[in-house]
N, C-alpha and C positions, 0 to 999 in steps of 0.2 A: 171763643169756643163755638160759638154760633155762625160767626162766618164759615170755621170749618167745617160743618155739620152741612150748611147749605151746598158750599163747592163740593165734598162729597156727593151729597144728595143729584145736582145736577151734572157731576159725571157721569153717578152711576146711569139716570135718566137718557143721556147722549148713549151711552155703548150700549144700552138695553134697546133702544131704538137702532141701534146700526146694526143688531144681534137679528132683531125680532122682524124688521122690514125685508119686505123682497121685491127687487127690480122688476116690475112689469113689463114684457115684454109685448108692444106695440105693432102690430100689422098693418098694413095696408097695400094698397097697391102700386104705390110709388117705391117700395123695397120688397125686389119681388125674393131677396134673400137676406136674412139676417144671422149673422152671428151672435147665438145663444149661447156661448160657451161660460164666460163672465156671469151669463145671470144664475145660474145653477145653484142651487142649495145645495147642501148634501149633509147626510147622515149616515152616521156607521153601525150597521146593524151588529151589535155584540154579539148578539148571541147566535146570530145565523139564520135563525128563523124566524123573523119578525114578518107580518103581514102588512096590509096597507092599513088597517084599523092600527096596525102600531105605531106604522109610519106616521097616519095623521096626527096623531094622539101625538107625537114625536114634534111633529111640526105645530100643531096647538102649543105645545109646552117651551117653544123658544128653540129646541134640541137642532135644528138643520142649521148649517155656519154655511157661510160663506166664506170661497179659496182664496187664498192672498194671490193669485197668478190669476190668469186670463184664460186659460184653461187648468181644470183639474189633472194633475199627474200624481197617483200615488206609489207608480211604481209596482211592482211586485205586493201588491196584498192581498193576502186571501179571503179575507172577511166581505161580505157584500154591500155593495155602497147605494142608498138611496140618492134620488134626485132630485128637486123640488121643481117648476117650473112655473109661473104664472102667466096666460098669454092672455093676450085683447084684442079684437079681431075688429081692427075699421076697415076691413078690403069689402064693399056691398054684396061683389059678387064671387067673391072666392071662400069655399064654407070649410074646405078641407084643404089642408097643407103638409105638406113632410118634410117629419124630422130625421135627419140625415146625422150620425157619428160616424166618422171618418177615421174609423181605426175596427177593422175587418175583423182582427185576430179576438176581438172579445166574448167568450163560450156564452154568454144567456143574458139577455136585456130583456126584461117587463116593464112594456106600458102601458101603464093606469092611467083611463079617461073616462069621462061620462058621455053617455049616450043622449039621444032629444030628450029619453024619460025621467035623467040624471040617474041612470043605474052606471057605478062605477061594471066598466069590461078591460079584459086585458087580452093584451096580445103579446107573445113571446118568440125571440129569434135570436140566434148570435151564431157562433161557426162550432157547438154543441148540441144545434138543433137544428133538423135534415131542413135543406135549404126551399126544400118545394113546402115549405111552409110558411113562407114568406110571401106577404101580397104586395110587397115592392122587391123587383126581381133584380138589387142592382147588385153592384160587388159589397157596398159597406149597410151596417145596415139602416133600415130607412124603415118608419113606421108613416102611416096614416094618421094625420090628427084631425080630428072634426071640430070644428066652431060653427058650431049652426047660431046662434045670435050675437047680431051686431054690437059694440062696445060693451059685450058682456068679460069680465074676467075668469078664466078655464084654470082649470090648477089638474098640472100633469105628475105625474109620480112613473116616474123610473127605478126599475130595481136592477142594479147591475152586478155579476159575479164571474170573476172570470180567474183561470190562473199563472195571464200574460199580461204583462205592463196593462195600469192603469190609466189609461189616456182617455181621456172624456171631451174632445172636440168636438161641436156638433153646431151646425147649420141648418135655421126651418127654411123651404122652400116654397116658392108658389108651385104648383105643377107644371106650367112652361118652362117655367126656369128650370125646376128641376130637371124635366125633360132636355133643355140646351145644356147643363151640365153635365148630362149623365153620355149625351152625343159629343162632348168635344171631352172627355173624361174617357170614352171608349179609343176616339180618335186618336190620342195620342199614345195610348197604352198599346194599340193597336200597330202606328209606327214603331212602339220600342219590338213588342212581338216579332212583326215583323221582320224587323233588322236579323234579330236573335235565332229566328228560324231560318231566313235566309242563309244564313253564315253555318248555321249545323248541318243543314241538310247540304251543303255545298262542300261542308267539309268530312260532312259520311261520305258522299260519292267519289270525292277524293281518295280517305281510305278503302276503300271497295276497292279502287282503280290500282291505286299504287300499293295496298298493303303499307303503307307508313304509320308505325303506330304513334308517331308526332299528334295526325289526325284525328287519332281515338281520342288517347287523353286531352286532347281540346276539347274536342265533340263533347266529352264526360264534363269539364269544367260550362261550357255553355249551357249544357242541359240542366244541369244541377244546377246555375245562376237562375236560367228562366223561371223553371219551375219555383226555382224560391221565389223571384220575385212575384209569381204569380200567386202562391199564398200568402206573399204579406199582403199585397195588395187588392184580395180577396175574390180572384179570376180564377183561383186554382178550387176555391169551394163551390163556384157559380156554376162553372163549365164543366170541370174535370171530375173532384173525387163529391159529388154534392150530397152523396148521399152515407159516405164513410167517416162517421164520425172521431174514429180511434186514427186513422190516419189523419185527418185533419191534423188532431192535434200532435202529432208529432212530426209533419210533411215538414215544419222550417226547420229545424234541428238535423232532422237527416238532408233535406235537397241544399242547404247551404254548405255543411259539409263535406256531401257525393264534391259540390262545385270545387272547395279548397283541394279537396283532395287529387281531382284532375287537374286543379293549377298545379297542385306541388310534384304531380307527375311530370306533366306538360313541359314545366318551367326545367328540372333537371334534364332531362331527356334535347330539351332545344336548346338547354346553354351550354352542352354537354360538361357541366360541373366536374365532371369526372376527370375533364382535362384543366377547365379551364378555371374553376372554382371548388375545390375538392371540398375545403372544411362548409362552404354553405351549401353542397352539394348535400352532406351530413344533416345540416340544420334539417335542409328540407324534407328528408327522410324520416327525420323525429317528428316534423309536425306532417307528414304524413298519416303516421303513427298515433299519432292524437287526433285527427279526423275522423280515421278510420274506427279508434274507439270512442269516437261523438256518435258516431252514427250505430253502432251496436249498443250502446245505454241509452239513448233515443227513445227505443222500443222499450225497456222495463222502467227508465224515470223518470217522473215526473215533470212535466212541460218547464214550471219555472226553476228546475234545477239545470236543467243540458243547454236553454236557452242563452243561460250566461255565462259559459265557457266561448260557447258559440258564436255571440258575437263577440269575443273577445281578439277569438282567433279570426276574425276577419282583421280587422288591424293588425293584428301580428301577421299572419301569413303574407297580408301585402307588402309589409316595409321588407321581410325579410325575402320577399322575391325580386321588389325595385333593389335592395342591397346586391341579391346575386346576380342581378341582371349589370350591375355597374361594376362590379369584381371582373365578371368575364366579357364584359367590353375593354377594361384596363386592361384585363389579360390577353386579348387579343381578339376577342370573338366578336367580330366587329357584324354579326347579324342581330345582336343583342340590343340594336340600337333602337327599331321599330319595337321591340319588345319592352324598352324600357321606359319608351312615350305612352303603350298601349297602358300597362300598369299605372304611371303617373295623374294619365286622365282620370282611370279609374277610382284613384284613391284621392284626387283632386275634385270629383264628384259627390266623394260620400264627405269630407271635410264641406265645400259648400252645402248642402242637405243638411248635416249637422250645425255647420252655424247658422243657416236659417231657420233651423229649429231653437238654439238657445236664444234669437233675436241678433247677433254681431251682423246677419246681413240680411237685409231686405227682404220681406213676404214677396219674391217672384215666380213667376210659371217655371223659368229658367234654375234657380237656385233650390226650389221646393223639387221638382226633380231631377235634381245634378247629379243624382250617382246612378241614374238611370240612362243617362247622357253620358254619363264616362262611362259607363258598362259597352255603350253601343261604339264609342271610340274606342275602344279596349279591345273588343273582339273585331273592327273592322282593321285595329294597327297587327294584333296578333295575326289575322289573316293575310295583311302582308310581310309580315315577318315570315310566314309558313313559306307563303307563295314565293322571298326572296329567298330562301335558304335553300328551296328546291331548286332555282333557276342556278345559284352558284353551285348545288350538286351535279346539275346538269351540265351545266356548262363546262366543270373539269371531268366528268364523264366523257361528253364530246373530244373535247381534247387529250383525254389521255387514248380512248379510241383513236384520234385522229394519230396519235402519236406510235399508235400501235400499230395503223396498218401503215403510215411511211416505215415505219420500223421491218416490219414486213419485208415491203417492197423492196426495200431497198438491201434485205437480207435476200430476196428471191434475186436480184438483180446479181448481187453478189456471187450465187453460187452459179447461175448461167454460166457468169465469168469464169469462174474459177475450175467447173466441169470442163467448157471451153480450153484453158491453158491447162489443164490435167489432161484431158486426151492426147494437146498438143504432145505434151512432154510424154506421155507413155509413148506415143509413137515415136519417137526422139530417143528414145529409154532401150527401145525392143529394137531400133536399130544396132546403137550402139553396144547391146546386150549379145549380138548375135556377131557384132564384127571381133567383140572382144572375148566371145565365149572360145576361141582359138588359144587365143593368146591363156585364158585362164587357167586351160589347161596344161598349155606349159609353165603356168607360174607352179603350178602345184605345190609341184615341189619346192618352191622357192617359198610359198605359203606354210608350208609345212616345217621350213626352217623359223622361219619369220613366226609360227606360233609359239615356238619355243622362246622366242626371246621375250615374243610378249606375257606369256605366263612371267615371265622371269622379271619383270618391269610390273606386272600387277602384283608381284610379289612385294616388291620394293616401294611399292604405292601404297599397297596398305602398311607397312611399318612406317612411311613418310604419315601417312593420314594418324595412325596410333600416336605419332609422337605430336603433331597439330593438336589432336584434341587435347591430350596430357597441356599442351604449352596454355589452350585457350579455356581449359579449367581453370589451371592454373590464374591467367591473367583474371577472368572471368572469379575466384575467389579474391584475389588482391584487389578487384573494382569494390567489390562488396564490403571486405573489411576497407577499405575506403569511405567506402558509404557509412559505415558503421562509427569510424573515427570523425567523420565530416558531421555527423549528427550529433556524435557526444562534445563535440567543440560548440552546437547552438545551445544557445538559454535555454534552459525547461520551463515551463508554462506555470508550474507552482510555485517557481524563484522570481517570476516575473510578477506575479496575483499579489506574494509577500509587498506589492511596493505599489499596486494601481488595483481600483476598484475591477474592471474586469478588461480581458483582454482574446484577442484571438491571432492566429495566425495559419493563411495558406499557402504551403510550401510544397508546389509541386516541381521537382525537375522535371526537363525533357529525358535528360537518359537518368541509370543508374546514380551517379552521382553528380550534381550540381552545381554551376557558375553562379548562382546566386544564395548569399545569406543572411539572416538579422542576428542582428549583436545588442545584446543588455550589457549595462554595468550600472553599477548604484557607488558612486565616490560624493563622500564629506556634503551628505542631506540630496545632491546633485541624480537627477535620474536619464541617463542615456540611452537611448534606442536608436538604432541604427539599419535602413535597410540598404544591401549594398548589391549592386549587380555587376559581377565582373565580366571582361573579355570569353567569349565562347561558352562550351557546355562540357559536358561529360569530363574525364580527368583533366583536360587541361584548363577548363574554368573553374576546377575543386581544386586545383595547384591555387590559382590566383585566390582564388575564397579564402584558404589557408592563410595565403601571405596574406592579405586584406585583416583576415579575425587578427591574427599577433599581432601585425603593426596596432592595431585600434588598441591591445591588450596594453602594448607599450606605447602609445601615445596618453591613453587617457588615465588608466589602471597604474604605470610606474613610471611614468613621466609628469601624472596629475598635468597636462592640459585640457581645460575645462571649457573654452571658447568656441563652441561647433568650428566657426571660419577656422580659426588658426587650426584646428584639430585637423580641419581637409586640405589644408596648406600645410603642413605636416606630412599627412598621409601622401599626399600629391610628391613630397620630396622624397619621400621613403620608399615610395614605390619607382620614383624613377634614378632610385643611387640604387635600390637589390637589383631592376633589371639592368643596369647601367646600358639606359636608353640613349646614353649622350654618345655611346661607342657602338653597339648592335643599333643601331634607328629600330630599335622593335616599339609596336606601336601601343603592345597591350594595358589594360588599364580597368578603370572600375566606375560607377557612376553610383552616387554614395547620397540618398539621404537622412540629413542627422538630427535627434531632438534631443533638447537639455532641459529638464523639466524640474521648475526648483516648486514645492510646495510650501504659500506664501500664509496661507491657514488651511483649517478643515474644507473651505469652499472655495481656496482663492489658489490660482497657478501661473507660474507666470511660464510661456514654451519660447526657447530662443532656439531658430532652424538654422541651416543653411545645407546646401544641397549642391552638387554636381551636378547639375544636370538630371533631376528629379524633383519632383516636385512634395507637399506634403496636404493633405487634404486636411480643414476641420470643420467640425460642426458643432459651431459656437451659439448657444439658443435659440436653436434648430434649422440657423442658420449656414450653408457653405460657405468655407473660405479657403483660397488656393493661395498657398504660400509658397513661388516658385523662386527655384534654386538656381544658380551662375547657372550660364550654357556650355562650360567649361568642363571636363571632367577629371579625373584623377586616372594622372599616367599619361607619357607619351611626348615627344617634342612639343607638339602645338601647344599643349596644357602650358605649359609653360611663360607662353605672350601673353596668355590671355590676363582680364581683369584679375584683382582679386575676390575671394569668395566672400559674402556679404550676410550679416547676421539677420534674421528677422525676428523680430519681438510679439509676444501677444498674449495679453492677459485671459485669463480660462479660468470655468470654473467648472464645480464639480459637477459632475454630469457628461459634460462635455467630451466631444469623441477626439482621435486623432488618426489618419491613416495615412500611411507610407509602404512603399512597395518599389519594387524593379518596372520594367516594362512590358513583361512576358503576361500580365494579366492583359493589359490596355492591347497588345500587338496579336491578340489569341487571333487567329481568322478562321469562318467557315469555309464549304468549299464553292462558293462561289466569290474566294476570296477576300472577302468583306470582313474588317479587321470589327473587334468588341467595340475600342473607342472609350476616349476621356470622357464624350459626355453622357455617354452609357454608364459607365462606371459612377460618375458623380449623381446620376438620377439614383440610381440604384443607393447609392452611400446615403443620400437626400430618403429614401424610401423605408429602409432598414435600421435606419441608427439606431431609431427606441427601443428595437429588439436586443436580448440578451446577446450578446459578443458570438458564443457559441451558435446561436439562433445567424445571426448574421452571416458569420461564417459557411452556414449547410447555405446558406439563401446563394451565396453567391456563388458557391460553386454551381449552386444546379443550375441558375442564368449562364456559368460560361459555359457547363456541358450541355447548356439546352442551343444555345448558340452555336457549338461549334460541330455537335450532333458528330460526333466520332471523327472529326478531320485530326491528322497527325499532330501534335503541340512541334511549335516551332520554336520554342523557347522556354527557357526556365520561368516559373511562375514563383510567384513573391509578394502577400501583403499582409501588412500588419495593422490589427485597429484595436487601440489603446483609450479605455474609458477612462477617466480621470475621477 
């Protein structure tokens, strides 16, 4: 019991000593700067109003702890924090030093020190007290500390309240030093300035010049970065507002803001979203919308409430303008590309700054200002971004200029001409007008016969034209109820859903009724899908569509052949004993691909294809696979030598897509000819799969009408994509 009473006794003695001691902090003039951040006491004033009679009383009593980190961070607290500091001054000749904290944004710091007489005096500063009250004139604040005798120990008292992050970094200085700090501290602050104004005023004069509001809202996002960076880093209390205390403290909340706000201008406007990214065209509109009301409760709330939204949406608005920046470079907008390095640097500056702040990377000059360094890559890639987007405006300006006046010319060139041969020919006209106006007169009368008959013949013209139109309604209703029966012959979409998780199909003919169509049947557990493309279009490829549906009706439905191959070696024979191709050599036919889809469990499927001369696309965990059909197709002499048609096997599961179609999607072409193409189609399948079927579906139409931008359809279109 006595041993434990001892080991107690001498723990408690170790932590009351680790509690009650404080690091002396040693001068001299061999470190002409020390970091004092580590040595700090600190005590929490409860009640808010404690004095320095409380504080010492405080520090008599054990009460000041020491931080477990290397600098104090409390974060957002409101309550006011003492400081404790113990110095020793071996430098002979240096009597007074300053103490430097390197976080600008803190409203009120009191330093308590003795004077030669040992009268405690204080002095008070922070960016809530007007700055010409400061007898160290720099950006963060800095007190004077006197040690007037040698190896004596000074004991300093700070009182700090503020109600922005609690950061307590601080460095005593010799005054040389501190003077070469505060000169290569100005210097480089001075290059980012620099940069920052250079790129604004360059880019007002621009809009001045051209009226481009691209210009403004840059201009608004640079302005609004500078000046923010100028109040965190406390150029904007020194220089600009030094003596507005109420602005002070709301200057970072609104100027970082104003900044997001003209990126999320800037950023829609230049990646023109509207075409080329609609739905983060939206995003950006929302967190406009939330800037915009940062910066209006700015002004009535409270510093540490708007602060941290604020910088919340600096990360969110950057990722979500590098995402729209990469949307509309895949979409097309291939000026997005300077724009999406400018942002990268950007937010690749505040990530390095942030990790040299938790310690992941090295205390460097380079790293501790990295997002001041991407800010100045940001706005100098953005201003080639402007600079390229004007030069591609211009340069199709020019050219379509250039285009106008050959156009012109060669219109003026043209009617010369054509005045030329039109005089000719009136003179040519008025000859012959004059040799024949004899003769016209004696026809007169013969004109005058010759009217009669022609009334009599426009008589008989309109009852010929009455009876055309009567015929070509007439045919014109029989196409329609064709159309009508051609459609209630396809599957419906809800008989198809009864059998497969989701599905979709685009069927457009070229004319009114259709050479190509898909066929469902469900026979004994067995699920058949069929797209088929017959010979031609309008009624004579909806005759073959016909023949094509029955025969499959009666192959697979009342003849039960279940083997895709034999099914198209079947069909292949039926269709050329109905046209009896072996006596007419007619050549017509169909190109057919077929799936048999047996479900092996809830997740497991096994697809046997085979194909005419069509292919079948799938996408097997997430993967494409082309499962191509004979080169053979169904119908016609040749059909006939060739190979037989060949099964292809492949396990699926659920999830898993499957597409088949005609060739009138892959053959669409715009009008400079230029066909869709298989590996357009297959990116696009690769791009869409995860979306719902339906969703799929609208996607692909609008790539081939975006594609083919109103050119005539040259063929029946046809595909179908079956989820499993």
């Amino acid at each position: 019991m006595r041993l434990v009473s001892f080991l107690f006794l001498l723990c408690f003695t170790f932590f009351a000593e680790t509690f009650a001691q404080q690091r002396i902090t040693v001068l001299n003039e061999e470190n002409s700067s020390v970091d004092v951040s580590s040595h700090f006491l600190y005590w929490i004033d409860e009640s808010g109003s404690a004095s320095l009679e409380d504080a010492m009383q405080a520090a008599q009593k054990g009460q000041f702890l020491k931080y477990k980190e290397r600098v104090i961070n409390l974060g957002f607290f409101p309550k006011p924090i003492w400081l404790k500091l113990e110095l020793k001054n071996q430098a002979k000749y240096i009597k007074e030093w300053l103490l430097e904290f390197n976080y600008p944004l803190l409203d009120s710091l009191t330093l308590y020190q003795q004077d030669m007489n040992g009268q405690w005096v204080s002095t008070t500063i922070g960016d809530q007290v007007p700055f010409k009250h400061r007898k160290i004139h720099f950006r963060n604040p800095t007190f004077p500390v006197n040690l007037y005798e040698d190896n004596h120990v000074y004991t300093v008292y700070v009182r700090v309240k503020t109600t922005s992050s609690v950061q307590l970094e601080a460095k005593i200085y010799t005054p040389n030093a501190f003077q070469e700090y505060s000169i290569k501290s100005d210097l480089a602050f001075g290059f980012f300035y620099g940069c920052m104004l250079v790129m604004l005023f360059y880019n007002l004069l621009l809009f001045v010049a051209l009226r481009n509001p691209h210009y403004a809202y840059y201009c608004v996002f640079v302005l609004g970065y500078t000046l923010a960076q100028a109040g965190l880093q406390g150029h904007g209390f020194q220089y600009i507002w030094s003596n507005n205390l109420f602005w002070t403290n709301v200057s970072i909340p609104v100027l970082v803001s104003l900044g997001l706000l003209g990126a999320t201008l800037f950023t829609n406007r230049f990646l023109y979203t509207k075409r080329y990214a609609p739905k983060m065209g939206i995003a950006l509109w929302v967190l406009f919308g939330i800037n915009a009301l940062d910066i209006l409760l700015s002004f009535f709330l409270p510093y540490e409430i708007t602060i941290k939204p604020v910088a919340l949406n600096i990360i969110i608005d950057s990722v979500v303008i590098i995402i729209a920046g990469i949307v509309a470079y895949r979409a097309g907008n291939k000026a997005a590309q300077y724009f999406i390095v400018a942002w990268l640097a950007f937010l690749l500056g505040l990530i390095a700054t942030a990790s040299e702040a938790f310690g992941v990377l090295p205390r460097t000059f380079i790293f501790h200002y990295g997002h001041l360094f991407g800010a100045v890559i940001e706005v100098v890639f953005l201003s080639l971004a402007l600079a390229d987007r004007i030069n591609v405006i211009r340069r199709q300006r020019e050219e379509a200029q250039a285009r106008a006046l050959a156009m012109a010319q060669e219109n003026e060139r043209i009617i010369r001409e054509q005045n030329i041969i039109l005089e000719q020919k009136v003179r040519e006209r008025t000859i012959e007008l004059q040799q024949k106006q004899e003769e016209i007169l004696t026809q007169n009368e013969e004109l005058q016969q010759q009217r009669e008959e022609i009334l009599a013949q426009r008589d008989f013209i309109e009852r010929q034209n009455q009876e055309l139109q009567a015929i070509n309604e007439h045919l014109n209703k029989s196409i329609q109820y064709g159309d009508r029966i051609q459609r209630a012959m396809l599957p419906s979409k809800e008989e198809i859903l009864e059998h497969v998780r989701d599905f979709f199909v685009i069927y457009l003919p070229r004319d009114v009724v259709s050479g190509d169509f898909y066929w469902f049947s469900q026979q004994e557990g067995h699920l058949f899908f069929a797209a088929v493309d017959c010979t031609g279009h309008g009624v004579p490829g909806a005759f073959m569509s016909m023949i094509g549906s029955t025969l499959l009706d009666e192959i697979i439905n009342e003849k039960h052949i279940y083997t895709p191959s034999l099914v198209l070696e079947t069909l292949n024979d039926a269709v050329f004993k109905a046209l009896r191709q072996d006596e007419t050599g007619n050549a017509d036919g169909m190109d057919v691909a077929l799936c048999r889809i047996d479900k092996i469990d809830d997740e497991s499927f096994e697809l046997t294809f085979a194909g005419a001369r069509r292919p079948a696309y799938i996408i097997k965990d997430g993967a494409l696979v082309e499962l191509k059909g004979n080169r053979r197709g169904i119908g016609g002499i040749m059909s006939q030598k060739l190979e037989q048609f060949e099964n292809h096997r492949l396990m699926l599961h659920a999830g898993d897509c499957i597409y088949i179609g005609s060739d009138g999607f892959t053959d669409a072409a715009n009008f400079e000819r230029e066909k869709f193409g298989i590996k357009r189609l297959k990116t696009l399948l690769q791009l869409y799969y995860k979306e719902p079927m339906e969703r799929q579906r609208r996607y692909l139409i609008e790539e081939l009408e975006n594609f083919t931008k109103g050119t005539p359809m040259r063929d029946d279109v046809l595909l179908m994509g079956i989820r499993l």
